[in-house]
C-alpha positions as CSV (number, residue, x, y, z in Angstrom):
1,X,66.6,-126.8,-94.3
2,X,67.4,-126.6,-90.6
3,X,66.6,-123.9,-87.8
4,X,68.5,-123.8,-84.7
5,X,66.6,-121.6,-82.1
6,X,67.8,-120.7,-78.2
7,X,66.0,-123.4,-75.3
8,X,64.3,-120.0,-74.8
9,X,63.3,-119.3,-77.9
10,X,62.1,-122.7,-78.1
11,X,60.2,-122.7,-75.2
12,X,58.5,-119.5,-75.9
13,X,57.6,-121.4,-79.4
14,X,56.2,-124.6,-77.8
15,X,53.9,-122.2,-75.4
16,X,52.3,-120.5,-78.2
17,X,51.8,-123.8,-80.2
18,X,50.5,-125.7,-77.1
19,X,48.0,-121.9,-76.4
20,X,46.9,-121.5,-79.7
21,X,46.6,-124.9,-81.3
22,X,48.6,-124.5,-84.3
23,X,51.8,-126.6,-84.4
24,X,55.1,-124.8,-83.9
25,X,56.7,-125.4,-87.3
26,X,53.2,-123.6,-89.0
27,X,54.2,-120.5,-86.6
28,X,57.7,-120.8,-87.8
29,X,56.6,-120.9,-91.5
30,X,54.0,-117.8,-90.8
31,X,56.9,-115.6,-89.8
32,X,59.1,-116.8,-92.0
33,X,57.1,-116.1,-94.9
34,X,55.7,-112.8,-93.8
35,X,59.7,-111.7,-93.2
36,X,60.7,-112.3,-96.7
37,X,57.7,-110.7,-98.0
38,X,58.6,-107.4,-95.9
39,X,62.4,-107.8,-97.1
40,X,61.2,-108.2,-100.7
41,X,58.6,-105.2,-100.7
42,X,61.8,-102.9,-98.5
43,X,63.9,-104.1,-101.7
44,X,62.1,-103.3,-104.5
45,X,61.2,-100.0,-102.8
46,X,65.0,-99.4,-102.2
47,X,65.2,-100.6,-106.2
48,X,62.6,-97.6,-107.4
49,X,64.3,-95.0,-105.0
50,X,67.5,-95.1,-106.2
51,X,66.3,-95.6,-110.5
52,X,64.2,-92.5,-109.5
53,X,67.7,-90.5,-108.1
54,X,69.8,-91.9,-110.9
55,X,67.7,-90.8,-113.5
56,X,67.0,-87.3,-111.8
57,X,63.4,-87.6,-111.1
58,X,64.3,-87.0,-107.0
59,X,66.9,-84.5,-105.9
60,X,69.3,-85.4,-103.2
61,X,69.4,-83.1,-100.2
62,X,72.5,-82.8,-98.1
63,X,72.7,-84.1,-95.0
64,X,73.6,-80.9,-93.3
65,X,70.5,-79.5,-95.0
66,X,67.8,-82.5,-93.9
67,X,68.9,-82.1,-90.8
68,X,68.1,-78.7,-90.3
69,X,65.1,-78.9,-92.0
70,X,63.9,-82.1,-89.5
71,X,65.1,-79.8,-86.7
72,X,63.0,-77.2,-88.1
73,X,60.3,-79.1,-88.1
74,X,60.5,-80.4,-84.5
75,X,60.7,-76.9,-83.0
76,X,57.8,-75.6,-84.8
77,X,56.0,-78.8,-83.1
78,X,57.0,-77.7,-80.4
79,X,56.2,-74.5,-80.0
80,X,52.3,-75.4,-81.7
81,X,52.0,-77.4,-78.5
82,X,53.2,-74.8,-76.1
């Protein structure tokens, strides 16, 4: 596989390897590999949320209704603060 990055991008890259040591394509892999483990765990949490709506466990609120409700909860922030 092949990565294209900006000169800036690249530069920034070659800084940090040249700072910390570690070479530039170990950075690279680092994020990389961190970012698909944050887009697997976001997709099987996605995956349970909606088995746990289709089969009824969690009731859907309106949208008219959450908002109010987050509203609510900001003013009474608000006025704890005051």
């Amino acid at each position: 596989m092949e990565v294209h990055f900006t000169p800036e991008l690249e530069e920034k890259l070659n800084d940090l390897a040249a700072l910390s040591g570690r070479p530039a394509n170990v950075w690279v892999q680092d994020a990389i590999a961190g970012l698909v483990d944050e887009l697997a765990e976001t997709q099987n949490m996605l995956d349970r949320r909606y088995d746990e709506i289709k089969s009824g466990k969690v009731k859907l609120i309106p949208g008219d209704e959450a908002f109010a409700r987050l509203l609510e909860r900001i003013n009474a922030r608000g006025s704890q603060s005051a």
